[in-house]
N, CA, C and O of each residue as an XYZ file, in Angstrom:
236
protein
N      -3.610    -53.372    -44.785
C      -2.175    -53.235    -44.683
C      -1.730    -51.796    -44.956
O      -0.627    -51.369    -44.614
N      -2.700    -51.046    -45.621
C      -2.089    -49.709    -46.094
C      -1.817    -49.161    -44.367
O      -0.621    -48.997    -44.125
N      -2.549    -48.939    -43.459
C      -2.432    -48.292    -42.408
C      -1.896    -48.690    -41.476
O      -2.053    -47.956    -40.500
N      -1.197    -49.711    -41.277
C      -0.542    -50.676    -40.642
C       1.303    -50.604    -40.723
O       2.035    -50.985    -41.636
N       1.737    -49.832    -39.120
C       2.701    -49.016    -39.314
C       3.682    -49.371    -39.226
O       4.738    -48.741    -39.273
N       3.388    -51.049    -39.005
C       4.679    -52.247    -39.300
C       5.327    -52.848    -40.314
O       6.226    -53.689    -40.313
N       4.477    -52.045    -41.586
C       4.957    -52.688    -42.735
C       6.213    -52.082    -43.336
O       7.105    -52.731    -43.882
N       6.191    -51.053    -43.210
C       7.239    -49.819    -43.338
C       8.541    -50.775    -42.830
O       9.234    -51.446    -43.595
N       8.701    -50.689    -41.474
C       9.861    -50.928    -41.349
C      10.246    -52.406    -41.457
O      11.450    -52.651    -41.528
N       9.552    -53.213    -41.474
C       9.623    -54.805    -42.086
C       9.730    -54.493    -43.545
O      10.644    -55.117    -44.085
N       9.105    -53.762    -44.271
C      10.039    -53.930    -45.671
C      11.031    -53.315    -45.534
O      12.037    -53.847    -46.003
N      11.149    -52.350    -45.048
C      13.166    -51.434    -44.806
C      13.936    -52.946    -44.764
O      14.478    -53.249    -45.827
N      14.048    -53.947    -43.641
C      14.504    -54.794    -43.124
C      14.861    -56.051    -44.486
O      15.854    -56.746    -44.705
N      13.200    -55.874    -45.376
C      13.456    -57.146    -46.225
C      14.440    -56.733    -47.202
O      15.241    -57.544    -47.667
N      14.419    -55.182    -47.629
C      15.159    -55.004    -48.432
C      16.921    -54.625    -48.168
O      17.691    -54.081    -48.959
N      17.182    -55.106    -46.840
C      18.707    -55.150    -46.615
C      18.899    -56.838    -46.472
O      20.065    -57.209    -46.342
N      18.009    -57.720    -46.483
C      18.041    -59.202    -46.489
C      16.783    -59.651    -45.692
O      15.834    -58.915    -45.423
N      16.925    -61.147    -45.306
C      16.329    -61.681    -44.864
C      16.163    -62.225    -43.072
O      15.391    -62.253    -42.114
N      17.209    -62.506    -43.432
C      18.053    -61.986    -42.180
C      18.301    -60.963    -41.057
O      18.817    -61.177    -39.960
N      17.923    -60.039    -41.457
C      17.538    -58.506    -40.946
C      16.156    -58.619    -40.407
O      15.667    -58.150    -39.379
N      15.511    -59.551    -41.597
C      13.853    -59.316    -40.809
C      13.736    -60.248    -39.703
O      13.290    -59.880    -38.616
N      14.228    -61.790    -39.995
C      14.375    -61.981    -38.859
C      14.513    -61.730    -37.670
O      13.707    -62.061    -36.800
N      16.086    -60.799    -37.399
C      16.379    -60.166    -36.374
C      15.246    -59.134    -36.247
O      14.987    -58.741    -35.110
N      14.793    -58.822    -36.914
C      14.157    -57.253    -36.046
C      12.502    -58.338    -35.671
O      11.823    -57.842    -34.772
N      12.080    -59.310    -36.123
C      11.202    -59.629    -35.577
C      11.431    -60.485    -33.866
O      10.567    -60.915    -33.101
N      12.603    -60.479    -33.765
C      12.886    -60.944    -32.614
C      13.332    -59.574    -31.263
O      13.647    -59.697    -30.079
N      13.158    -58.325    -32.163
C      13.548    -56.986    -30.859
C      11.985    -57.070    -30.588
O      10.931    -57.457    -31.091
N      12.596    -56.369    -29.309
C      11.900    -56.150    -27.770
C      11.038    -55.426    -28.754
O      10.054    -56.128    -28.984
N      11.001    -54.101    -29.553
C       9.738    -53.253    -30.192
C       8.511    -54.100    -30.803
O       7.346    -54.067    -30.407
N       9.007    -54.816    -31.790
C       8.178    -55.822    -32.281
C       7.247    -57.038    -31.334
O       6.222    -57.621    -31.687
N       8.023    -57.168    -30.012
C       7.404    -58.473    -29.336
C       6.287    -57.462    -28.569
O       5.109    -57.749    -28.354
N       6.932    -56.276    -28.234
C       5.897    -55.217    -27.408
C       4.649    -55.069    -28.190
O       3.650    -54.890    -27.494
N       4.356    -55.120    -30.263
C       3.410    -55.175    -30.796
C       2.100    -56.607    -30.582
O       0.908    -56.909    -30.608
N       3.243    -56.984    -30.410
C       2.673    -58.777    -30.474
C       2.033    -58.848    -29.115
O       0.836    -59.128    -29.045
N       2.710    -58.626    -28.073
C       1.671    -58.752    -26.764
C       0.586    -57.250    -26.830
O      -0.137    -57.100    -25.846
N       0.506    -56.357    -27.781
C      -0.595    -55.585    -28.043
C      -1.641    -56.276    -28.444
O      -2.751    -56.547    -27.986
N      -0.843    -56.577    -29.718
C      -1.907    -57.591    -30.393
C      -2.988    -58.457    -29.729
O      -4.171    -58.558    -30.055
N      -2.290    -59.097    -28.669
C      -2.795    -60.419    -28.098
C      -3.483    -60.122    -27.250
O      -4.352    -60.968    -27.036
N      -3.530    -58.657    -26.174
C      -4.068    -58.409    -25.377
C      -5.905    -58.171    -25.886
O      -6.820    -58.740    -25.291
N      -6.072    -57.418    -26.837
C      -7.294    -57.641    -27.480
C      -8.146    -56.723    -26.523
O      -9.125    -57.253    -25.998
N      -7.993    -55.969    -26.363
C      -8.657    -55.067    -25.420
C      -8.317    -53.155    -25.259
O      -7.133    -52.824    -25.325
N      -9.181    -52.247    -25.098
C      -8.913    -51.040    -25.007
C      -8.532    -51.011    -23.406
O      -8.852    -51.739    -22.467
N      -7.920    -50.147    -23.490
C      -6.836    -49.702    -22.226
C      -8.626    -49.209    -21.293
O      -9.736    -48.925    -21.741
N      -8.131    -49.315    -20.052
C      -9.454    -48.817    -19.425
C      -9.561    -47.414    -18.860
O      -8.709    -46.757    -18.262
N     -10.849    -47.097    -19.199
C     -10.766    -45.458    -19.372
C     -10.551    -44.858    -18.078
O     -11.118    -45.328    -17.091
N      -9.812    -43.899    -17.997
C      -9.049    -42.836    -16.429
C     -10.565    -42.103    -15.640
O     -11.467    -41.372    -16.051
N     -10.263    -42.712    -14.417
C     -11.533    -42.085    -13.509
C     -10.642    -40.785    -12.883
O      -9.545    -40.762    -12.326
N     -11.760    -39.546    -13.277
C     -10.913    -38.375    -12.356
C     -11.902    -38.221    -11.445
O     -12.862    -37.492    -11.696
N     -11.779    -38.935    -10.198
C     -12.787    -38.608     -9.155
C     -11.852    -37.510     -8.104
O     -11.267    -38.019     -7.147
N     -11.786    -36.541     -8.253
C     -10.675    -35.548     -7.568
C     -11.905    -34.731     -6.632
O     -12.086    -33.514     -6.653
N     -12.597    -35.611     -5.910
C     -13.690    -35.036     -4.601
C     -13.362    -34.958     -3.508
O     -13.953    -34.359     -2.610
N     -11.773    -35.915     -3.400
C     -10.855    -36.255     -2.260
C     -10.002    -35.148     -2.021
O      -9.558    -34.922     -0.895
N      -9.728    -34.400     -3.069
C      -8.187    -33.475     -3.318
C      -8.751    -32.396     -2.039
O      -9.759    -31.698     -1.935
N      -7.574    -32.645     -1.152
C      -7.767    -31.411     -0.389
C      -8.177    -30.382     -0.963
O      -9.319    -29.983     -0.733
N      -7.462    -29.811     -1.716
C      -7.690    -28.531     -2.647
C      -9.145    -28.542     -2.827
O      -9.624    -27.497     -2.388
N     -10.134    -29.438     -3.372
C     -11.420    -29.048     -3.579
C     -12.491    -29.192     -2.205
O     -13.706    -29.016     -2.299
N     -11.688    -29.590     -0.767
C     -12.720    -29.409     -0.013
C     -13.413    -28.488      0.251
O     -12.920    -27.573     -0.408
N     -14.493    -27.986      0.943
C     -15.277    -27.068      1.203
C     -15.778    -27.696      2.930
O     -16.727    -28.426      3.216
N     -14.921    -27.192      3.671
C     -15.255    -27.018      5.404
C     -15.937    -25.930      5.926
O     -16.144    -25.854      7.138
């Protein structure tokens, strides 16, 4: 939990009520963590195959 950069602002939230946390667990930022979460996977790594780029032909 120490490195975990949701705790921060979920306690900001607990300490203006309860109510607050609620709401902020229901914004779009938080649901965007949650389908991170769920996805469970590293992003897939960028192919630079640039053999096509005009710029590097050789005619």
């Amino acid at each position: 939990m120490e490195n975990n950069p949701w705790v921060a602002p979920i306690a900001d939230q607990l300490q203006v009520g309860i109510s607050h946390v609620i709401d902020y667990i229901r914004t779009d930022t938080y649901n965007l963590y949650s389908r991170h979460v769920a996805a469970k996977g590293a992003p897939h790594p960028k192919t630079n195959d640039k053999s096509k780029k005009i710029s590097r032909r050789r005619d």
